[in-house]
N, C-alpha and C positions, 0 to 999 in steps of 0.2 A: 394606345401604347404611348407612356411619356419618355422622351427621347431626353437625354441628358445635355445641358446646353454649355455643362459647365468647358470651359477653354482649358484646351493641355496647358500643364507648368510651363516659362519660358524659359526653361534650358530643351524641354521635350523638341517645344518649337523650332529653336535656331538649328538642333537635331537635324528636325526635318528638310528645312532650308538648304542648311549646310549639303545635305546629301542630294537635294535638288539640284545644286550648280554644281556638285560632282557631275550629276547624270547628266548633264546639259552642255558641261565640256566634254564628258567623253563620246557623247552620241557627237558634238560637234568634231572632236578630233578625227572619229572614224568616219565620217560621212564627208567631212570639206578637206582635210588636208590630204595632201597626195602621199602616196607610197613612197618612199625614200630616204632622204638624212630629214627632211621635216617632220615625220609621225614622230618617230622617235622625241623629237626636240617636242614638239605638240604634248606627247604622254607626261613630260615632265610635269608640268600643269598640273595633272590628275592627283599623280605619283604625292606632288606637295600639300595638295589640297589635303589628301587622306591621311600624310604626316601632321595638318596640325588639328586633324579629331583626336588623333593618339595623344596629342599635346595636351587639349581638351580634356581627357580621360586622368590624366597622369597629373596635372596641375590643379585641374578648376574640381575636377567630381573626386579624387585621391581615391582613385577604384584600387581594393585590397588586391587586383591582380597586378601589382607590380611587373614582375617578370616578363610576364605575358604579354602587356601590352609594350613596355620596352622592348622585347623582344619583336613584337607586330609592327611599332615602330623603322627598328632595326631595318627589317623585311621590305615595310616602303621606301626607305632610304639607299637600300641598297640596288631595289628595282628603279628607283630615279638615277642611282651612279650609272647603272647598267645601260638605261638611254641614253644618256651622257655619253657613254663610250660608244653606245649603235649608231653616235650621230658620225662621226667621222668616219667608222668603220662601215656604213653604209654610202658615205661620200668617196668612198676608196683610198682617203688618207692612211697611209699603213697600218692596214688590213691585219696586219701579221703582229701587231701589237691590240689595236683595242676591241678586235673581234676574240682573242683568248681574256681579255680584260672584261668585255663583257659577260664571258662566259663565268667567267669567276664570278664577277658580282649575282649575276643569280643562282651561282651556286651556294653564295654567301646567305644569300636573300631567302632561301628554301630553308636553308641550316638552322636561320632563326625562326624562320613560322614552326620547324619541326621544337628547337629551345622552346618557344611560348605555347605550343600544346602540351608540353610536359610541365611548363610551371603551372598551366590551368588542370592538369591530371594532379600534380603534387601540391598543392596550394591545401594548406593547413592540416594538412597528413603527417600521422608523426615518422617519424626515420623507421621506424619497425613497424610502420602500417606494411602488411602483407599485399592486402589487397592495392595497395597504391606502387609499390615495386610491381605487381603483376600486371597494372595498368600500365608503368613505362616500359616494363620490359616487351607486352604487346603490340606496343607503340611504335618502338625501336626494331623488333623481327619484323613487322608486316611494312614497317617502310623498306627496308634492306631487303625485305621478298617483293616487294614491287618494284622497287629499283633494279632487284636483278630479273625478274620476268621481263622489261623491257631492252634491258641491257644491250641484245644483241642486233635492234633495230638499226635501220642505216639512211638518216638522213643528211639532205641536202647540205649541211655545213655544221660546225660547233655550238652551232649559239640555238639551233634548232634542235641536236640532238638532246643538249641540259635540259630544252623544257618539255620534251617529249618525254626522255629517256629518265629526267629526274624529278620536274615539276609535276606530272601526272602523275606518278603513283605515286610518291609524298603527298600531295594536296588530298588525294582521294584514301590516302590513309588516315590525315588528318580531319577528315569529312567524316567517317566511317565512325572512327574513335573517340574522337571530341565534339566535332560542333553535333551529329546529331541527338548522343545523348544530352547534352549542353542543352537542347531547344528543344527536345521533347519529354524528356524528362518531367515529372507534374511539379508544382512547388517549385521548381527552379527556373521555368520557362518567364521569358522576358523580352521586351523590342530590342535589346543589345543579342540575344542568343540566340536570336532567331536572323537577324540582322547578319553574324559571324555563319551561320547556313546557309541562307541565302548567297553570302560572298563563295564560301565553300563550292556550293553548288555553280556559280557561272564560271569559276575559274575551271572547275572540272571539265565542265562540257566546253566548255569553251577550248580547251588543249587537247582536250581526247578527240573532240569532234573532228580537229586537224586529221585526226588517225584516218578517221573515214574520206573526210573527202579532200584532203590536200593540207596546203602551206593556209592557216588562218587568214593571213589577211585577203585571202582571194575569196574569201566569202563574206559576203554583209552580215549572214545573221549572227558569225561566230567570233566577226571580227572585234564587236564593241563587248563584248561579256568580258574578258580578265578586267576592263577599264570598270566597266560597272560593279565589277566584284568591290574597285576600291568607295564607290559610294558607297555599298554594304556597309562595309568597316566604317566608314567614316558615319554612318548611322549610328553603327554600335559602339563608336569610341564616346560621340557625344550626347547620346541619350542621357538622363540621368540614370536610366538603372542598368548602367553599367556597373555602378557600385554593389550590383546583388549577381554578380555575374560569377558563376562558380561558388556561391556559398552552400553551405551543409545544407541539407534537407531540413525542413521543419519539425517532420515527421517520420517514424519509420516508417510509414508506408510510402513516400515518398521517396524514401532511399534504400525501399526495395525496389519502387518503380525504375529506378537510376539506372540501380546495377545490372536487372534485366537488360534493359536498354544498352547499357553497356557489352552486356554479354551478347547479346544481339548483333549490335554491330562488330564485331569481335569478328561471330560467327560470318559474316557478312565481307571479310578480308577473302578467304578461301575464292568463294566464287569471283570475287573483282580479279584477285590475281591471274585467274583463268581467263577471262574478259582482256585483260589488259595485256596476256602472254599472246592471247589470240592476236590484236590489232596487229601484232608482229611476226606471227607465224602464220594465221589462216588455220585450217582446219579445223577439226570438230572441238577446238579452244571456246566457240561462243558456242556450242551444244552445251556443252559438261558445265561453262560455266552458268550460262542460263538455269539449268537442272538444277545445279548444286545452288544455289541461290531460292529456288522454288523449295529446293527440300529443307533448307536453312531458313527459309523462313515459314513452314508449316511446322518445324520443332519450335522455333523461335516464337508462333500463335500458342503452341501447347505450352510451352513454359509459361506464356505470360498470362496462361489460364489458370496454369496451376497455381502461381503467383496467386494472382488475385484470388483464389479458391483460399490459400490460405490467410489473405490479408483480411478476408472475410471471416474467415474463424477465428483468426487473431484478435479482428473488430468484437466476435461476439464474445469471447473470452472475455475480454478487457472489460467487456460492459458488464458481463456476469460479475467479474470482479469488481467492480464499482458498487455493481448493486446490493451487492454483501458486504462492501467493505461500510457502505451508507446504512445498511442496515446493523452491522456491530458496532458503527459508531451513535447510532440512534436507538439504541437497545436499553433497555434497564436492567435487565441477566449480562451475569458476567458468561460470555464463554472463552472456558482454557484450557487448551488441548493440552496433556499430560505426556509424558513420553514412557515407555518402558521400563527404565530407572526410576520413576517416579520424581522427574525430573520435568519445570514447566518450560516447555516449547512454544507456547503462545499465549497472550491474556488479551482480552478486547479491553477496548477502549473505557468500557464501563467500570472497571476495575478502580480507575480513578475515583468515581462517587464513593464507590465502596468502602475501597481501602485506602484511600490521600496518598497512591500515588498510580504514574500512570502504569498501563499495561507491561508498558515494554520493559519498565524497571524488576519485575518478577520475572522473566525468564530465563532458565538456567538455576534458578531458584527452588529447594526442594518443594515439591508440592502439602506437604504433610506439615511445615514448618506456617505456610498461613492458618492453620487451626489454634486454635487458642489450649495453650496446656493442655486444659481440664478437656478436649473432645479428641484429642491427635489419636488416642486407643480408637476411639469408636471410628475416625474416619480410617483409621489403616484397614478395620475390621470390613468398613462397607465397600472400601476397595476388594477385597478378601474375595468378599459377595456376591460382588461384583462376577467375577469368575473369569477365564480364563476361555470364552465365547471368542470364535474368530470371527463375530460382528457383529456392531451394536445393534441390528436390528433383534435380535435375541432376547433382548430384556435390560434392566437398567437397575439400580439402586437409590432411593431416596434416604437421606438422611440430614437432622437437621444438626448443625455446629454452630460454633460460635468460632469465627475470626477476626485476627487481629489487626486493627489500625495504625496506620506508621504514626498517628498522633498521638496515641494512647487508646486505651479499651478495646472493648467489641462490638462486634455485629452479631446479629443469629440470621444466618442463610437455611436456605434450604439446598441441599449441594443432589443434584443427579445426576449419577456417576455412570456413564456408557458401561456396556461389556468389553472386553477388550476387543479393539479395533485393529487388525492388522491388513494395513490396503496400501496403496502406494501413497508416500507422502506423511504414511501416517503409521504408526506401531505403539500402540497405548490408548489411551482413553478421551473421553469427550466429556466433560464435564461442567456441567452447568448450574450458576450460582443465583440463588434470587433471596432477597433480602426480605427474611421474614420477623424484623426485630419489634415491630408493630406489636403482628402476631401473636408473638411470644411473650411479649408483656401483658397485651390479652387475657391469652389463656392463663401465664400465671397470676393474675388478676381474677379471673375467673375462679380459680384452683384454691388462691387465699380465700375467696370470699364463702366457697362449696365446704371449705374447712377452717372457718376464722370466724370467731362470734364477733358480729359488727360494731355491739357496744365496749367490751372490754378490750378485742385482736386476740382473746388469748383462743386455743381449737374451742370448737365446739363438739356436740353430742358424738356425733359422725367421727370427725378424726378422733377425738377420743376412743372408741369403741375399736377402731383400726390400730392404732398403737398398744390398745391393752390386748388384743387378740396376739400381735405379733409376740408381745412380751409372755405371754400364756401359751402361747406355741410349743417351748419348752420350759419347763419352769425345773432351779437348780437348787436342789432340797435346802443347798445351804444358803442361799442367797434367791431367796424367794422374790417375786415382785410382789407391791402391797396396795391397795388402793386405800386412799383417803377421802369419804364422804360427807364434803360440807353444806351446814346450810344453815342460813342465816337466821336468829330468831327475833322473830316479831319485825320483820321485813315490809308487813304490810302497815303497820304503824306510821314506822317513817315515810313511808307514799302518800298514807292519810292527813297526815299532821303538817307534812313539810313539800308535799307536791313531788309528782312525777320526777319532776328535775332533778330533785333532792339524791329520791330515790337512786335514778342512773350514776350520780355521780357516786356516790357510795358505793355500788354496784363496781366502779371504776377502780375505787381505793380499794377497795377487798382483794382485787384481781393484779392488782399492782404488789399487796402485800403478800401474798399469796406466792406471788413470783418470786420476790427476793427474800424468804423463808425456806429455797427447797435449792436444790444442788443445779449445775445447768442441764446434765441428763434426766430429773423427773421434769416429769408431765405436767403442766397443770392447765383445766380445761371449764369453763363453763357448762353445762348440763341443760339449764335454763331455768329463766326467775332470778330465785336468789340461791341456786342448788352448784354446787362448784366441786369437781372433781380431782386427786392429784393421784398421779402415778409414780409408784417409788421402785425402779425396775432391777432394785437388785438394793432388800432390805435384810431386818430381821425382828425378832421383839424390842428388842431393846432402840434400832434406828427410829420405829414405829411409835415407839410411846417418843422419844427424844422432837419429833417433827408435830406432833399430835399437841402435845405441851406447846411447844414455841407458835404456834397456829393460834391458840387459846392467848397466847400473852399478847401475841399481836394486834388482835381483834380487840381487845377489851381498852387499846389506844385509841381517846377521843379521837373524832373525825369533825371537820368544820363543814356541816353543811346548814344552809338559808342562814350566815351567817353566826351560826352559835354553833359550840362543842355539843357531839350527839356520840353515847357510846354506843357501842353496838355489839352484841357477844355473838357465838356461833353454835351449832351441836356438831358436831364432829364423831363417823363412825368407822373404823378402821379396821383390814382385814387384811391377813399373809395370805399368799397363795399355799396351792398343798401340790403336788406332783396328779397331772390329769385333772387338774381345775380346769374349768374354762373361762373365759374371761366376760360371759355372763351370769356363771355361779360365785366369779367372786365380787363382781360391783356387784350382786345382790345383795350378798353376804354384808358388803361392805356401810348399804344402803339398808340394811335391817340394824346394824349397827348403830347409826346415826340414829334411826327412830329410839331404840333404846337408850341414847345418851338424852334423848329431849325429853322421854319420858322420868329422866331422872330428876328433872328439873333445870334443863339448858345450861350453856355454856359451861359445858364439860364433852367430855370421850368414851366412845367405847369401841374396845377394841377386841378382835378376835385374832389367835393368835390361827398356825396352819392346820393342826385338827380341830379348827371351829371352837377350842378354848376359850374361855374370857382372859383378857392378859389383865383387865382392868375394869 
């Protein structure tokens, strides 16, 4: 084991010292000087020494106990006037003046130790802390109930009854209420509060003990303890950590330990008063108080069981809570609880990546208002959906949205929407956000490419056949749909002569012109090769021939391909629907047509009107 080698601070030091040659005058005082006007004069010594640690405290260390130790001050100052006055009044200089002088001054001198427990009970407490009124008020009855449990005692002279009759039960209520929570207390225990007990503690026994077996000074072992009480003080005035003497707890569990403590000794007046009634009556005064004391402090073990039972559940709460709050702040899902009103009562942390700002700026904020326009129908719908479950473990709702960013555009989430949730804390939903915009580009990637001919963009075979179905679904006698079937002549030529390349780009121009020849509702679609489809989804004869025509004109515009003008015609074959077409009876139709314009001699049309007529 390595032993610490390091030297106390040099204020701890002179601390120590100082409270050395207290101890060293008052064992000398009580041990060499004799009983009479000399003790008195002797104590004065003690009395000053312990006035300049208070000094010490007040000047050099600026301990926020003000009061207090002015007060503490006060208190030795007054018990040094007091010997002052025992010294004549013991030499029988008129007895009848500073034996009532004396009495005064420790009656003075109690007044203020009782002032400096109440600046150490009210020290940074606001004016309407409750519990700090119920601390002086405590303070204040159990001194006035010990002072009057002794009241009726009857000793040898005045100066003997004030320290019997008023020093005892004040110091011991003072002990009771302040120094021992002061020094046991966790978090706030220190060599100055424990130092302020220890003084507590000798002055007590030290005056009560009188009770038992006579006048103080006719005993050795009781006679030196008030004197030692003042090296105590003089301990805790010059320590340095007098400056932490009475401050707040650190922690609430530390200022639950307090108040226990408090409450404890509280509890712990009762039986003393009975102890202390006794010294002066006898009788079964030390039974009941003893008793009461035993049963006062087997509640006082269960309370401080229960205490800590909950400072334990408190501890695991807190951690639970940390380890969720680490975990929604380390999260890449958003989760935000919804409320009843569809009204947002929480968002985590992630909400920022999301949406550019943070959580806590959306609550209170409607929930349906982060959807982007175009999906606010469908998320109210999947709330709908959702149902009206009293909990989520019932089922949930997926749905994907798009939401909107405080900087512009959106996102595509995937949003999974609890059943409704009604439990304490909670009345609405749980909903859960994960960013699927990747995804979604993907697929519609995907989507384009399942229905997009890769050379031109314009559909291909597939989606074509999908939108002429749709259109042939019902078909409206007067406004028929038409398909238009092109194909290109002598296609294979230009591949042969001018190269594949050629080829494709042609292929490209055709599909371009193709496009801006026809209205933005028709169709127009590759087939494949050089075969190109157009859908006209609400024609007639006369639309029919008018697009069929302009098709022809446009085609037969040089094209610049492997650097020379190359013209290129088309055959074109055209066809109305009829009522109960299908939409593979009529691109037959439409495709039997075309064979008959090439057979005519290419770059030309042929057209069928809705009873399979020729129109041309």
């Amino acid at each position: 084991m390595i032993l610490s080698t390091t030297p106390p601070p040099a204020g701890a030091r002179a601390a120590w010292w100082h409270a050395g040659l207290v101890v060293l005058v008052a064992v000398a005082v009580t041990s060499v000087v004799p009983l009479g006007p000399w003790r008195p004069a002797a104590e004065i010594v003690v009395f000053l020494l312990g006035l300049a640690g208070t000094a010490t405290a007040l000047r050099r260390h600026r301990t926020p106990q003000v009061l207090a130790w002015r007060a503490l001050a006060t208190c030795l100052a007054c018990f040094a006037a007091s010997c002052v006055a025992e010294v004549p009044a013991q030499a029988g200089v008129a007895p009848g003046v500073f034996t009532p002088l004396e009495s005064g001054l420790d009656l003075a001198a109690y007044a203020a130790l009782v002032v400096g427990a109440l600046g150490i009970l009210r020290r940074g407490q606001r004016s309407r802390n409750w519990a700090a009124w119920a601390d002086t008020a405590t303070l204040l009855l159990a001194a006035g109930l010990a002072v009057l449990a002794v009241r009726g005692d009857e000793h040898s002279n005045l100066a003997e009854h004030v320290e019997i009759g008023v020093g005892v039960p004040l110091i011991t209520v003072v002990l009771l209420i302040v120094c021992v929570p002061l020094a046991m207390s966790q978090g706030r225990r220190s060599v100055s509060s424990t130092a302020l007990l220890v003084a507590a503690l000798l002055t007590v026994i030290g005056y009560s003990g009188r009770l038992l077996v006579g006048p103080m000074r006719e005993s050795p072992l009781l006679d030196p303890l008030p004197l030692l009480a003042v090296a105590a003080i003089t301990l805790a005035a010059r320590h340095p950590s007098v400056v932490t003497l009475g401050r707040r707890p650190d922690s609430d569990q530390d200022a639950a330990s307090g108040r226990v403590l408090g409450l404890g000794a509280a509890l712990l007046i009762s039986p003393a008063l009975l102890v202390l009634w006794s010294f002066g009556h006898g009788g079964v005064g030390y039974v009941l108080g003893a008793g009461s004391a035993v049963l006062t402090g087997l509640a006082l073990g269960r309370l401080t069981a229960l205490n800590q039972e909950r400072e334990r559940a408190r501890a695991a709460l807190a951690a639970s809570e940390s380890r969720m709050q680490l975990l929604l702040a380390n999260a890449a899902d958003v989760i935000a609880i919804i409320d009843r009103s569809g009204t947002i009562s929480y968002m985590s942390p992630a909400a920022e990546s999301l949406l550019g700002r943070p959580g806590s700026e959306y609550v209170g904020r409607s929930a349906i208002e982060l959807a982007d326009p175009r999906d606010q129908a469908r998320l109210r719908a999947a709330v709908v959906a959702a149902g009206e479950a009293r909990s989520s473990a019932t089922g949930f709702i997926d749905t994907d949205i798009r939401v909107e960013q405080s900087a512009g555009g959106s996102r595509w989430v995937e949003a999974r929407i609890s059943a409704r949730v009604d439990e304490v804390g909670l009345d609405g939903w749980v909903v859960n956000l994960r960013e699927v915009t990747d995804r979604k580009l993907f697929e519609d990637e995907l989507r384009r490419q399942a229905t997009t001919d890769p050379l031109t963009g314009l559909l291909n075979r597939t989606a074509f056949n999908e939108r002429l179905a749709g259109a042939t679904a019902t078909v409206d006698a007067a406004a028929p749909p038409a398909v238009l079937f092109v194909d290109l002549d002598d296609f294979k030529t230009v591949n042969d002569t001018l190269g594949h390349a050629a080829g494709d780009e042609l292929l490209r121009t055709v599909a371009a012109r193709l496009s801006a020849d026809v209205r933005a509702d028709d169709v127009v679609a590759r087939l494949g090769g050089d075969e190109f489809a157009l859908l006209l989804p609400e024609a007639d004869d006369a639309r029919l021939h008018e697009v069929a025509d302009r098709l022809l004109a446009a085609f037969r515009v040089p094209v610049e391909l492997a650097g020379r003008p190359v013209t290129v015609t088309a055959s074109i074959g055209g066809a109305l629907a009829e009522p109960g077409c299908t939409a593979g009876q009529l691109l037959h139709r439409a495709d039997t047509a075309m064979y008959a314009a090439k057979r005519a001699g290419k770059d030309s049309c042929a057209l069928l009107g809705a009873a399979g007529t020729a129109l041309r």
